[in-house]
C-alpha positions in Angstrom: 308.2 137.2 211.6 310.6 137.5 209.1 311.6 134.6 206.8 314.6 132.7 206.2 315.2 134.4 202.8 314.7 138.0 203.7 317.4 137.5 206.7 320.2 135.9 204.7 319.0 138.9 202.3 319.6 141.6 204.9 322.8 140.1 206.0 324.2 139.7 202.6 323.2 143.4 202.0 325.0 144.6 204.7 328.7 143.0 202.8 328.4 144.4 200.1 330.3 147.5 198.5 328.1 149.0 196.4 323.6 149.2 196.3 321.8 146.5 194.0 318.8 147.0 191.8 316.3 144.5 191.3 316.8 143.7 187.8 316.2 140.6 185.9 318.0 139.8 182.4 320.0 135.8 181.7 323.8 135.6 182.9 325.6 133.3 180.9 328.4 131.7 183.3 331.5 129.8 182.7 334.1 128.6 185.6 335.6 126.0 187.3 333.5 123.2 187.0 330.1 125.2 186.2 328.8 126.4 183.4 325.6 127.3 182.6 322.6 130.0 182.3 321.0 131.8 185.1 318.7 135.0 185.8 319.9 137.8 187.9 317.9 139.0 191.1 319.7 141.8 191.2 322.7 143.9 190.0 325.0 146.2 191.0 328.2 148.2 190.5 330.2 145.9 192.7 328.3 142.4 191.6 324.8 140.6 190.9 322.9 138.0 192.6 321.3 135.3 190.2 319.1 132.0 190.7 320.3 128.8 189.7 320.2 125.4 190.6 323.7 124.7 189.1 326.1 124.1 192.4 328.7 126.9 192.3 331.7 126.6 195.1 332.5 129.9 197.5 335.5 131.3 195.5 335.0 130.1 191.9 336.0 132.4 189.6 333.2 132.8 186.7 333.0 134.5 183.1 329.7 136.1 183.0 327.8 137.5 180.1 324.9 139.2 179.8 322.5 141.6 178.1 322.1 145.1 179.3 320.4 147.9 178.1 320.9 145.9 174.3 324.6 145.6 175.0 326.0 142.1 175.5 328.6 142.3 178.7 331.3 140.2 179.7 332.3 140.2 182.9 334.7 138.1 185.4 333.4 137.7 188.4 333.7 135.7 192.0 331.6 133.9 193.9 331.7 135.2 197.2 328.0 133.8 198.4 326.6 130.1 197.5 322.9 129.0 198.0 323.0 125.2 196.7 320.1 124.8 194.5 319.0 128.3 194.7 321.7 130.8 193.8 324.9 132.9 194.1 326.6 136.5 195.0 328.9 137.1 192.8 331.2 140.1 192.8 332.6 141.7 189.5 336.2 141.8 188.9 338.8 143.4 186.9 335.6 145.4 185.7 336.1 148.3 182.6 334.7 151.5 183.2 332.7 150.9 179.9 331.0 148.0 181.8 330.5 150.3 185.3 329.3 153.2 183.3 326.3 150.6 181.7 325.9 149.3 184.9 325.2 152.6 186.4 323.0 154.2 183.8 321.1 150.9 184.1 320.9 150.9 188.3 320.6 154.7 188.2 317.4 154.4 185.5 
C-alpha cells in the first residue's frame, strides 16, 4: 500500500510544468511573514520543493537564494503547495535565463 507521502507526491507531480531532480543544497527564503532556511527535496526548471517546519501560506511570494553548482542564486518564487510543519512547492518566477540555464545543466547532470 502506498503511503500518505508518496500519493500527495504523485499528485503534486502531476501539476507541475516542468520534471524535478532530487537534489539537496539550503534555500535561503524571505516573504511575507516567513523567513528562514530550508533544504530542497528537489528542483526543477519551473520550481523546487524544500523541507521546513517554518509555516508558509498558499500564495506567498518568497526571495529564495541558494547555492548551485558554486553559484549563489536568487530567485522569486510562489508558494503554490503548503505542508505545515513539513514543507512547500514553490514555483519560480520572473526567472533569468542565466538562472534556467544553471538550473538545467544542474537537472540535466
Amino acid at each position: 500500500m502506498a503511503s500518505l507521502d508518496s500519493i500527495n507526491e504523485d499528485h503534486h507531480a502531476e501539476k507541475r510544468d516542468s520534471d524535478r531532480r532530487k537534489l539537496i543544497v539550503d534555500v535561503h527564503f524571505a516573504g511575507g511573514d516567513a523567513t528562514g532556511i530550508a533544504n530542497t527535496k528537489d528542483i526543477g526548471e519551473g520550481g523546487l520543493y524544500m523541507k521546513t517546519n517554518t509555516p508558509l501560506n498558499e500564495g506567498a511570494f518568497l526571495v529564495l537564494r541558494l547555492t548551485i553548482g558554486g553559484k549563489t542564486l536568487r530567485l522569486e518564487g510562489k508558494v503554490v503547495h503548503s505542508d505545515p510543519g513539513i514543507g512547500a512547492g514553490i514555483s519560480f518566477i520572473n526567472i533569468s535565463e542565466s538562472a534556467l540555464e544553471l538550473l538545467r545543466s544542474e537537472i540535466e547532470a
